[in-house]
C-alpha positions as CSV (number, residue, x, y, z in Angstrom):
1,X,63.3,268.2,124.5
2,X,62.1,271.4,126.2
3,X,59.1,273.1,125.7
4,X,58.5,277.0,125.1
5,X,55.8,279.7,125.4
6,X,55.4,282.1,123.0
7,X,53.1,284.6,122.0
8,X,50.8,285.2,118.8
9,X,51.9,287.6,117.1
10,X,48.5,288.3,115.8
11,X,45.7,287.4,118.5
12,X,48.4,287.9,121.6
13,X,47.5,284.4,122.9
14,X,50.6,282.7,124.6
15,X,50.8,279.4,123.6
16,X,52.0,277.0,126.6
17,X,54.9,274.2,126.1
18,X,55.4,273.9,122.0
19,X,58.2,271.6,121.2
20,X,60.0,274.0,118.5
21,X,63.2,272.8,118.3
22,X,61.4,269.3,116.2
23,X,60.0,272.2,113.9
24,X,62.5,274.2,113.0
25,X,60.7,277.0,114.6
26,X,57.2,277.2,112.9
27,X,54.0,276.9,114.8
28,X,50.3,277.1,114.3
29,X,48.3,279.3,117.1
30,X,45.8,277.6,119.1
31,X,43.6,280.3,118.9
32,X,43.5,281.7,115.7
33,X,44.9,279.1,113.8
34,X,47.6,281.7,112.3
35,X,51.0,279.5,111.2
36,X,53.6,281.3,111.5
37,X,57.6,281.2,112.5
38,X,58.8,282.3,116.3
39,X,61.6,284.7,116.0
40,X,63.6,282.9,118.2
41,X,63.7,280.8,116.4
42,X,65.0,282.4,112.9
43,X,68.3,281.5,111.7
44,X,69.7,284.6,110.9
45,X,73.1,285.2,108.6
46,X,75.3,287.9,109.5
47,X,76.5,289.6,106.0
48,X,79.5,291.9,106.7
49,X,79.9,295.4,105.5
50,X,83.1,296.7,104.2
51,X,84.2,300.2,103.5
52,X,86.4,300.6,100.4
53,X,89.4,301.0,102.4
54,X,88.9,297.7,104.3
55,X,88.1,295.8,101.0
56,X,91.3,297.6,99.1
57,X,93.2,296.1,102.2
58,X,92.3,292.8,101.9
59,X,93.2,293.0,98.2
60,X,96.4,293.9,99.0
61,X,96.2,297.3,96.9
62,X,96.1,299.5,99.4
């Protein structure tokens, strides 16, 4: 398992070696105490834009 550093986003401290991958992400700041969710960390969903052309296309009406 590897171990990251990442920074507070609210007191700046970096926190050294966190094991995120076991936490989906989330961590709790040695310094301030502040839980919150690294952004690398985010699982992010791309939701695709269409313009009416494109979607009349696909419909087969165009």
């Amino acid at each position: 398992m590897q171990g990251y550093d990442v920074k507070c986003p609210k007191c700046k401290t970096i926190n050294r070696h966190l094991y995120l991958e076991e936490t989906d992400g989330w961590m709790i700041c040695e310094k301030c105490g502040e839980a919150y969710k690294a952004m690398d960390f985010a699982k992010v969903t791309k939701i695709p834009v269409y313009t009416g052309k494109q979607l009349a296309a696909m419909c087969g009406k165009y």
